[in-house]
C-alpha positions, 0 to 999 in steps of 0.5 A: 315216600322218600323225604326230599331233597336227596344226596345222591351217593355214587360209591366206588362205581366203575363206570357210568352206567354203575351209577344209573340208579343215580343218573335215572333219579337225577334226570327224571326227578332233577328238583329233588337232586341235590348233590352227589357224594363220591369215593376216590375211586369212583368213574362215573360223574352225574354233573352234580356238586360234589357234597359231603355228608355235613354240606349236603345236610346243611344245603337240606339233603334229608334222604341219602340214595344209594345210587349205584347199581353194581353187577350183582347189587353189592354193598360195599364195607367200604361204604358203612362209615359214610352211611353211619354218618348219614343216618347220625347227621339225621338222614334217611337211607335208600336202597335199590340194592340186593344187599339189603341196609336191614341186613347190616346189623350196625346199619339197623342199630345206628337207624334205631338209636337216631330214629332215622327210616331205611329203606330197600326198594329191592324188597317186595312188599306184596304178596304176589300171584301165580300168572295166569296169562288171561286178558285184562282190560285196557292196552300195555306197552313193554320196551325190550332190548338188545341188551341191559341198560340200553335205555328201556326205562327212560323210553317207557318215562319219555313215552308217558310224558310224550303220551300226556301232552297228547292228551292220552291215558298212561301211566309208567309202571315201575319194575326195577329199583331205579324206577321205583325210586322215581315214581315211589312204586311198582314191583322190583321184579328181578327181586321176586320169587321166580314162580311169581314174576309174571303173576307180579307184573299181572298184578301191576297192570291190571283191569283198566279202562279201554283207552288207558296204556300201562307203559311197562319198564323192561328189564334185561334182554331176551339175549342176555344170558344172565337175565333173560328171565326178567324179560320173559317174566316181563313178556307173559306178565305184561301181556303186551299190545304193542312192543318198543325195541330198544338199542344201544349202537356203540355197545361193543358186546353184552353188559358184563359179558365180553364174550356175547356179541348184541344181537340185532334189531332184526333179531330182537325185532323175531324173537320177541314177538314170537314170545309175546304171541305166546300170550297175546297173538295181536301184539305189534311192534310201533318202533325202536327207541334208540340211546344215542348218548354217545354220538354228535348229532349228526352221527345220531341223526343218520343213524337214526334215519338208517334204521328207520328206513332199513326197519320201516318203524319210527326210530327216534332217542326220546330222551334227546329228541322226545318220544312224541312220534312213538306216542303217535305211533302207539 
């Protein structure tokens, strides 16, 4: 477990949606969030003061997160002085990057000479198995998207908060570095050897009891040509029950890729479950979750009751709106 509070550190980040490490930590675990450390260069803002190192030590910061989320999950040098000034004012460092702090030779010489942890979310700490696709006891909801960060894994946390004030079993199961730094477990799938990504997912949604729902983070989309295979490892793994769609309206092409249009909902809605009947011929879909963060109000609620007429699901933002009618639906 993470020593709290944390200093959230934002980097270089290009944009917002590089710093939704951060973001994710910030929304769904605001008491540990202390402030937030930027470079000059940096584009994304979480709303947080901004600290440096010595203030944010002084206010009760203990653990520095590195809370951008690069295309590529790249350590940047430009980031090593502040780092080595976290761990010799007596921090310890989080990671969800690829590029591991273990791997910084200067990195793991600072942390030894002050007795400070680091640690590497992205780094699997089991033994996994080969998938076998058999069926488990008890239900297992996965989110799917028509693209990345499109708002997989604050649906599944809505859904779970949402699930418990109906007095419904569930429990959230992490799958992505953001995630596992907000619940301190699960599996960092996309960092997994691929003969052993749906083996994983079946070893974090195992036997349960009949009524229990594991609520399953998405990864990725079946669309995106870059990581399709998180999705799919995510389907065959999970072997799901029930499937969320979930979608980003004012996204004007694939995150990172310019030249791949999102597909649509009706698409998505096909494909997944022609891939999920491959290894649970029952599975459903109970609605579409959708990220209307960039709409006023209004805009969001007619497009909202758009798509819920032209797919006949409920369609509704959970983080704006609650996700209790998707419980319901589930």
């Amino acid at each position: 477990m993470l020593q709290t509070p944390y200093l959230l550190f934002l980097g270089d980040a290009p944009d917002q949606l590089a710093a939704k490490t951060a973001q994710g930590v910030r929304d769904w675990r605001p008491e540990f969030a202390l402030g937030q450390m930027r470079l000059a260069e940096c584009k994304a803002d979480l709303g947080l003061p901004d600290l440096s190192i010595a203030e944010a030590w002084d206010k009760g910061a203990r653990t520095l997160i590195i809370g951008a989320a690069n295309r590529g999950g790249v350590m940047s040098d430009s980031w090593m002085p502040i780092l080595m000034e976290a761990l010799e004012k007596g921090m310890d460092i989080a990671s969800g990057l690829h590029d591991r702090l273990q791997d910084r030779p200067e990195l793991v010489a600072a942390a030894n000479a002050y007795g400070r942890r680091m640690i590497d979310v992205r780094t699997p700490q089991h033994k996994y198995p080969i998938g076998d696709g058999a069926p488990r006891r008890g239900k297992r909801c996965l989110a799917v998207g028509t693209d990345c960060s499109v708002g997989k894994m604050y649906t599944a946390l809505a859904m779970e908060k949402a699930m418990h004030e109906l007095g419904i079993k569930a429990t959230f199961r992490a799958t992505g570095q953001t995630g596992i730094l907000i619940t301190g477990s699960g599996v960092p799938l996309d960092a997994v050897v691929a003969d052993f990504m749906a083996g994983s997912i079946e070893w974090l949604t195992p036997d349960n009891e009949d009524d229990h729902w594991d609520l399953i983070e998405g990864q990725g989309s079946l669309f995106h040509p870059s990581f399709s295979g998180v999705t799919m490892a995510l389907i065959h793994g999970g072997r799901p029950d029930a499937l969320v769609l979930c979608h980003e309206p004012t996204r004007k092409h694939m995150r990172g890729l310019p030249h791949y249009q999102l597909p649509t909902l009706e698409a998505l809605r096909d494909l997944s479950l022609e891939t999920a009947r491959i290894v649970n011929p029952d599975v459903r879909i109970i609605g579409i979750s959708v990220n209307t963060f960039a709409m006023g109000e209004d805009e969001a609620n007619a497009y909202l009751a758009d798509v819920e007429a032209r797919m006949g699901l409920p369609a509704v933002d959970p983080y704006r709106h609650g996700a209790r009618r998707l419980a319901e639906a589930l």
